[in-house]
The first five atom37 places (N, CA, C, CB, O) and aatype in JSON, in Angstrom:
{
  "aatype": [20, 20, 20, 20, 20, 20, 20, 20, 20, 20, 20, 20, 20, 20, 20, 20, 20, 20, 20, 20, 20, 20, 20, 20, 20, 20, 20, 20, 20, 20, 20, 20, 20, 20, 20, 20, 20, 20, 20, 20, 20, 20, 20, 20, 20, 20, 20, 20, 20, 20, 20, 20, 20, 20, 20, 20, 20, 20, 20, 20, 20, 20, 20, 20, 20, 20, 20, 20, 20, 20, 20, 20, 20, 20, 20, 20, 20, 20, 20],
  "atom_mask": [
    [1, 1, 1, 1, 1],
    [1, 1, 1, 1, 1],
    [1, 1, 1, 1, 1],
    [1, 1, 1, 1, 1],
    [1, 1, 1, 1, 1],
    [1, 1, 1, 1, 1],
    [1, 1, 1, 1, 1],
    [1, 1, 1, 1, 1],
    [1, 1, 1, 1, 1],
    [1, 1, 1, 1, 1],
    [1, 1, 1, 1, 1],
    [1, 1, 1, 1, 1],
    [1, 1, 1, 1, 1],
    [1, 1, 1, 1, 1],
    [1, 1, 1, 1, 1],
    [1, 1, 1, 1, 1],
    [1, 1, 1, 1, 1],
    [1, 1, 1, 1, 1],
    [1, 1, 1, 1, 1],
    [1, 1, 1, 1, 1],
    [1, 1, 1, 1, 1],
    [1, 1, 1, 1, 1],
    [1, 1, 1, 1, 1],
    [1, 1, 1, 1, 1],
    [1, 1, 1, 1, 1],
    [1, 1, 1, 1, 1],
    [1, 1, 1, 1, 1],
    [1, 1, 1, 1, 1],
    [1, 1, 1, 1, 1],
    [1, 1, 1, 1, 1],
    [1, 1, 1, 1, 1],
    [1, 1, 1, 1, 1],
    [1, 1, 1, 1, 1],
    [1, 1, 1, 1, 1],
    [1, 1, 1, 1, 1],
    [1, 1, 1, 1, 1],
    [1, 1, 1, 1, 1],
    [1, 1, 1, 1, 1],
    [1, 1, 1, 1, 1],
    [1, 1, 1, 1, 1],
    [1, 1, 1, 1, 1],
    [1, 1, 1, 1, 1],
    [1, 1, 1, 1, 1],
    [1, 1, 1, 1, 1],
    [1, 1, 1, 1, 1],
    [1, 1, 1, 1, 1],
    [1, 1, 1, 1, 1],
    [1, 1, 1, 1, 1],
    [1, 1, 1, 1, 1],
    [1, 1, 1, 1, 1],
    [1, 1, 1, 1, 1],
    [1, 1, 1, 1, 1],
    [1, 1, 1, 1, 1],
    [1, 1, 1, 1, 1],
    [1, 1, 1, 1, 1],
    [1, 1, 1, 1, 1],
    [1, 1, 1, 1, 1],
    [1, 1, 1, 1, 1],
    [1, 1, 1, 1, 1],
    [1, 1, 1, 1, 1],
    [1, 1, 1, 1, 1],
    [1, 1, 1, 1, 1],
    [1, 1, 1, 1, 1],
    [1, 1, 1, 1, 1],
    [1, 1, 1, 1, 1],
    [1, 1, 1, 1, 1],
    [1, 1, 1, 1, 1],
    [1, 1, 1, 1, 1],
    [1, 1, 1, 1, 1],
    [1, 1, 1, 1, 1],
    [1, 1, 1, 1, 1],
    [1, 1, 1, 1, 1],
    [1, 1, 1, 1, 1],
    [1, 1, 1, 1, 1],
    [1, 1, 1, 1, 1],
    [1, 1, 1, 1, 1],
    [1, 1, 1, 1, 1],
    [1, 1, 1, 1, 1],
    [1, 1, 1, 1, 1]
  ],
  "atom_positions": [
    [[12.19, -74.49, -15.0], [12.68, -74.89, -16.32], [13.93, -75.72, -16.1], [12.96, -73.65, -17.24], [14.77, -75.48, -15.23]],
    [[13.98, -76.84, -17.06], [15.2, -78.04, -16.96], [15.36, -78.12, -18.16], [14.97, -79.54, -16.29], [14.51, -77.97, -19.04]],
    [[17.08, -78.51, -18.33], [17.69, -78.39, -19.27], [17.05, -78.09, -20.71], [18.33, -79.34, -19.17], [16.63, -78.65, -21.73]],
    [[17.25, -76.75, -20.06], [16.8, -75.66, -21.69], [18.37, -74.91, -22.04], [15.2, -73.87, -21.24], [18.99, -73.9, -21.7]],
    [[18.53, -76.03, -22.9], [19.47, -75.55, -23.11], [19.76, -74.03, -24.28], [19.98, -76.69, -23.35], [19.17, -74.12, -25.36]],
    [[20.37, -73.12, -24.11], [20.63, -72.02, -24.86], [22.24, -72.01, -25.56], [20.36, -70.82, -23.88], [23.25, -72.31, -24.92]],
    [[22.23, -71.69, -26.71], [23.44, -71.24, -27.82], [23.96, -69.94, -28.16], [23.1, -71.58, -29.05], [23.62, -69.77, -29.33]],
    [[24.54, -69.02, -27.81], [25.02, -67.88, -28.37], [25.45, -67.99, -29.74], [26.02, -67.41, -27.63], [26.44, -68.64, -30.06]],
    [[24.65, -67.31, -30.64], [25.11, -67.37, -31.93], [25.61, -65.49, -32.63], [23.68, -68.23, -32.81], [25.68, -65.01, -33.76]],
    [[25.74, -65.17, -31.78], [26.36, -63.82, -32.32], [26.28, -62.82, -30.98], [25.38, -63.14, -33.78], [25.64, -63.24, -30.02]],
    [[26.76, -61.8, -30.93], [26.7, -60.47, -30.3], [25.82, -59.49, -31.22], [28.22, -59.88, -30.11], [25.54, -59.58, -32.41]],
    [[25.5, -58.6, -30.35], [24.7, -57.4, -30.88], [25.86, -56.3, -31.06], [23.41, -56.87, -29.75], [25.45, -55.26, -31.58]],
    [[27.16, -56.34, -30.74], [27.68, -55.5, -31.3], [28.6, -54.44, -30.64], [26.8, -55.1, -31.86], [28.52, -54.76, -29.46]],
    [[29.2, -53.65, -30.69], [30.39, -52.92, -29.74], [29.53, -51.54, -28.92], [31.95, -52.2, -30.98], [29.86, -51.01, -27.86]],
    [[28.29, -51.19, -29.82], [27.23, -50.27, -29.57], [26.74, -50.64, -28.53], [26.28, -50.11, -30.47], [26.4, -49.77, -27.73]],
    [[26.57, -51.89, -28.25], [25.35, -51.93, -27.39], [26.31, -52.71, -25.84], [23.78, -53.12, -28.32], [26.15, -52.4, -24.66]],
    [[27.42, -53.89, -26.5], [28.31, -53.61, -25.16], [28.13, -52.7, -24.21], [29.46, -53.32, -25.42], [27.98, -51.48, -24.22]],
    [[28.22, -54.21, -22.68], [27.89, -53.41, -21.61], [29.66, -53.24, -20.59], [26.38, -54.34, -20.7], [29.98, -52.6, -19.59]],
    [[30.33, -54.11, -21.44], [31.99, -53.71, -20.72], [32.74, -53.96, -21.88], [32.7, -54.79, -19.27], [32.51, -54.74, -22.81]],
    [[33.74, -53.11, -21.66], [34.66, -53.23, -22.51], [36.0, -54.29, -21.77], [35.04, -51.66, -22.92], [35.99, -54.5, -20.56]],
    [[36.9, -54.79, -22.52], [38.21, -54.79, -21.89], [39.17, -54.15, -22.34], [38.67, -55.82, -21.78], [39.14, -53.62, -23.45]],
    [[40.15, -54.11, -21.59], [41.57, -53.3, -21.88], [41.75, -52.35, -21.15], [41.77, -52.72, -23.13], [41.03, -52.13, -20.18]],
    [[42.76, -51.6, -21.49], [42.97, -50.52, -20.72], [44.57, -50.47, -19.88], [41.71, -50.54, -19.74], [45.38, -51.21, -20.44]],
    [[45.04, -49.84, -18.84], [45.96, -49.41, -18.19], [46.56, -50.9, -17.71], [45.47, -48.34, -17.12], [45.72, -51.48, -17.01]],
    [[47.54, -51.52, -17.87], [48.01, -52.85, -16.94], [47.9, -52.28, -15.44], [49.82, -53.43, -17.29], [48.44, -51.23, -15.1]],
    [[46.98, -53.24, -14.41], [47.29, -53.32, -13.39], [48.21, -53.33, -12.18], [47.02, -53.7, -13.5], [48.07, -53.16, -10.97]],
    [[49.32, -53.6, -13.11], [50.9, -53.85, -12.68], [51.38, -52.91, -12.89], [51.75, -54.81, -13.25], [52.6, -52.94, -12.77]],
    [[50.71, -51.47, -13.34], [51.82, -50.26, -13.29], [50.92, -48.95, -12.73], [52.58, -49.9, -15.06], [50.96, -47.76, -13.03]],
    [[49.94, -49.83, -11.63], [49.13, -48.69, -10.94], [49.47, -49.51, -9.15], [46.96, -48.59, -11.67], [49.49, -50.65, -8.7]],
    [[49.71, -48.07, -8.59], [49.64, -48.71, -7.43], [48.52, -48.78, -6.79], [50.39, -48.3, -6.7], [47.87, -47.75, -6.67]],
    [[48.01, -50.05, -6.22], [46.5, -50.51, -5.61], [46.01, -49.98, -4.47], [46.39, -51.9, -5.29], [44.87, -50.07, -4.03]],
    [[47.37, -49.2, -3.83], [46.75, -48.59, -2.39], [46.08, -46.62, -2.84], [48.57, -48.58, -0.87], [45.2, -45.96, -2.28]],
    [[46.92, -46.3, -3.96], [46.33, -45.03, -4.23], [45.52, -44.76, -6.3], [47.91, -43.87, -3.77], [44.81, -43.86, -6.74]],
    [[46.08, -45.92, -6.95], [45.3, -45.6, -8.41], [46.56, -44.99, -9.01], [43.76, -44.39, -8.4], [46.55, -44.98, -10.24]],
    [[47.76, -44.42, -8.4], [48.28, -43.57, -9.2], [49.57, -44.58, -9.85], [48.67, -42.13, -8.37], [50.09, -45.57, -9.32]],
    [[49.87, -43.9, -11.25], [50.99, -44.84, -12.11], [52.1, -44.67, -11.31], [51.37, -44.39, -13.74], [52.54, -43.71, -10.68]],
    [[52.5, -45.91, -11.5], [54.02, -46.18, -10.97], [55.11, -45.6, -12.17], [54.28, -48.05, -10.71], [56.28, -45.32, -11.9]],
    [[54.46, -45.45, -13.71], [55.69, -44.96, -14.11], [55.58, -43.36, -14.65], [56.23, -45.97, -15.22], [56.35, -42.84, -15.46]],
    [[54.26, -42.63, -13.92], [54.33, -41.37, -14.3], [53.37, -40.69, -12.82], [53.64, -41.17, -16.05], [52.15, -40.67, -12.66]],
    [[54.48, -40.17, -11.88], [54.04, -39.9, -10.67], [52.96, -38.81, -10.89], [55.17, -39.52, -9.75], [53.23, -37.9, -11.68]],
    [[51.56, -38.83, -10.16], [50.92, -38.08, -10.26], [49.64, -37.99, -10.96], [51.55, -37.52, -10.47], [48.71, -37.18, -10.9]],
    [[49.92, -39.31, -11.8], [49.18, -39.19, -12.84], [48.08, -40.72, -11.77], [50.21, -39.44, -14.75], [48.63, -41.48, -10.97]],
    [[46.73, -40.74, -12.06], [45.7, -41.55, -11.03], [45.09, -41.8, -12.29], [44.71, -40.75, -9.63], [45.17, -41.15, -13.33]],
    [[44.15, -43.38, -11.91], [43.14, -43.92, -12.89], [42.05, -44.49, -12.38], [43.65, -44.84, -13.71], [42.04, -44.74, -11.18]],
    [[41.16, -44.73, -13.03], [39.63, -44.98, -12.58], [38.79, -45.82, -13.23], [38.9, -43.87, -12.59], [38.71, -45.64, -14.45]],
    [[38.16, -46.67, -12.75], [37.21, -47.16, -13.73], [37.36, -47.82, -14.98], [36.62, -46.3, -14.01], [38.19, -48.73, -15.02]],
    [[36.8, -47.57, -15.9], [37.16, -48.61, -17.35], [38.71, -48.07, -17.78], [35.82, -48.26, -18.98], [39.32, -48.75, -18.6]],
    [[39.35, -46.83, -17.21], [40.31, -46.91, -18.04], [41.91, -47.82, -17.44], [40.45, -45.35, -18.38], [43.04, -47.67, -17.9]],
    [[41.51, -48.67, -16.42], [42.29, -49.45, -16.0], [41.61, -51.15, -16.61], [42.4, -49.08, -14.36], [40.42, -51.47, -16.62]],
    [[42.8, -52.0, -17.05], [41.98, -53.96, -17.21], [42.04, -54.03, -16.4], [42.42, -55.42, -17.83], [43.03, -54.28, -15.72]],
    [[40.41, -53.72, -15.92], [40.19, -54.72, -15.3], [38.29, -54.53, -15.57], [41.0, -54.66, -13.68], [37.67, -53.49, -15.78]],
    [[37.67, -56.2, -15.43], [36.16, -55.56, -15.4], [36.07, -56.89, -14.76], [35.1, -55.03, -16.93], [36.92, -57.7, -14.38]],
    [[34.19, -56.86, -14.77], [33.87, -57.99, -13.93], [32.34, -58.31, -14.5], [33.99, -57.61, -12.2], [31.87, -57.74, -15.49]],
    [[31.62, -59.35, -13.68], [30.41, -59.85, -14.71], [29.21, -58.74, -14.68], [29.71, -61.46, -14.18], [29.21, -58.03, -13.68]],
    [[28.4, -58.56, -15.46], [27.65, -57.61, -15.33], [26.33, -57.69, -14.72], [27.6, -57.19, -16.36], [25.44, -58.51, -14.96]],
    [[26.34, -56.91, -14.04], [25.28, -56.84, -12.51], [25.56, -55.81, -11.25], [25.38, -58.38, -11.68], [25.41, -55.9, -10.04]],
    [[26.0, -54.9, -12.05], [26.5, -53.72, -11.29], [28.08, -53.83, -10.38], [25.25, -53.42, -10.24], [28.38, -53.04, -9.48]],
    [[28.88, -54.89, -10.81], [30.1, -54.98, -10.33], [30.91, -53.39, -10.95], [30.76, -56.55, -10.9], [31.45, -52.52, -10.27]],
    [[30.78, -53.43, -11.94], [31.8, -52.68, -13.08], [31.06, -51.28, -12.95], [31.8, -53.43, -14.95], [31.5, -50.34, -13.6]],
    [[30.28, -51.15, -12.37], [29.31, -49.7, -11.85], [30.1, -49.39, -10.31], [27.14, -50.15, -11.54], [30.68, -48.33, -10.1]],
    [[30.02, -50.28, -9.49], [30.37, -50.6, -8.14], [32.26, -50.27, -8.52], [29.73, -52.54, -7.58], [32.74, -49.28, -7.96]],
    [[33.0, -50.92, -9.25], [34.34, -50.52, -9.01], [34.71, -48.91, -10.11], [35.38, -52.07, -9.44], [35.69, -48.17, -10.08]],
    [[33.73, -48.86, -10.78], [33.87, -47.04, -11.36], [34.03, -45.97, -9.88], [31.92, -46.4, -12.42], [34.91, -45.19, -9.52]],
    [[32.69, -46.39, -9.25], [32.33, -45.85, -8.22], [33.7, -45.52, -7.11], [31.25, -46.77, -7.74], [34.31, -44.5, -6.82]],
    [[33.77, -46.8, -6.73], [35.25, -47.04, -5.42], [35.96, -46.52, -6.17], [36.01, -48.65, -4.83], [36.08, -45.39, -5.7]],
    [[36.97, -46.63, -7.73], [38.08, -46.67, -7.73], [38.54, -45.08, -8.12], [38.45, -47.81, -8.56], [39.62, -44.5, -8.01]],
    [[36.95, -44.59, -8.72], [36.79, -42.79, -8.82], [37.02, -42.38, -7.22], [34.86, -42.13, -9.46], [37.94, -41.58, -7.06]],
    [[36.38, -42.76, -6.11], [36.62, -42.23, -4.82], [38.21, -42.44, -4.29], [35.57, -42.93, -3.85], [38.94, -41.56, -3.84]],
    [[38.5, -43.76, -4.48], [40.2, -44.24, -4.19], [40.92, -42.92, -5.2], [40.71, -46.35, -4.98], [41.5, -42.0, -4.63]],
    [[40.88, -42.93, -5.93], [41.91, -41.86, -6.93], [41.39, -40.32, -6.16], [41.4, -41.92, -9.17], [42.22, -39.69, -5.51]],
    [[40.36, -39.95, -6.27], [40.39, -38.78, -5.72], [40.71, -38.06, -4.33], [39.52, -38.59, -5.94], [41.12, -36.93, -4.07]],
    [[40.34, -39.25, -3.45], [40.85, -39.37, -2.39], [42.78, -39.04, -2.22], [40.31, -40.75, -2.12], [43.43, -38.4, -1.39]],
    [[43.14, -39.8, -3.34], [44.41, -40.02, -3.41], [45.52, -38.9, -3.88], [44.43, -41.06, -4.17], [46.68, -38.65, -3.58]],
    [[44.3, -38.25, -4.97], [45.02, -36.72, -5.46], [44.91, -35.65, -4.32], [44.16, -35.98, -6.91], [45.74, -34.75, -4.2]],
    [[43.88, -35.77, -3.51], [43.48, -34.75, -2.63], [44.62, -34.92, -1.47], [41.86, -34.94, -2.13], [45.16, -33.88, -1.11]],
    [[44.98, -36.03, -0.91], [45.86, -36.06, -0.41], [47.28, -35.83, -0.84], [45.65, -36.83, -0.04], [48.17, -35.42, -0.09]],
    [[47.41, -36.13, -2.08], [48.89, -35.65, -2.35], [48.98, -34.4, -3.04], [49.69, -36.66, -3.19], [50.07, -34.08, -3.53]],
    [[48.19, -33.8, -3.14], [47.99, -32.03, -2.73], [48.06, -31.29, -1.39], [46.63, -31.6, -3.07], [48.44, -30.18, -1.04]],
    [[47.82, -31.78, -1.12], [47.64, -31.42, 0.9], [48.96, -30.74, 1.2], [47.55, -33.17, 2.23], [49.21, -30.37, 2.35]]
  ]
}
């Protein structure tokens, strides 16, 4: 197929959304462990940090890592 071209004329809606944005600024989590820089102790994961990516299992793929990075991260600073 050649230039078929396609128009987005609406969304289906916040229901059916497959990412959201928003969430925790990036700039107040540290990247080597997830945990806030301005409330020690406290770790984040997944959608509840901005950040997402295109959909095709990226935003599945960094739930995944950034749930293992944080837990990893509490487990160690329990130790």
């Amino acid at each position: 197929i050649h230039h078929c071209r396609l128009t987005a004329t609406g969304t289906e809606g916040f229901n059916k959304a497959m990412v959201t944005r928003g969430g925790i600024d990036l700039r107040g989590v540290d990247p080597n462990t997830l945990e806030s820089k301005l409330q020690p102790r406290l770790y984040f994961a997944g959608e509840a940090l901005n950040l997402d990516g295109p959909c095709g299992g990226f935003n599945l793929q960094w739930a995944f890592s950034s749930g293992h990075l944080a837990g990893q991260s509490i487990s160690e600073a329990l130790a």
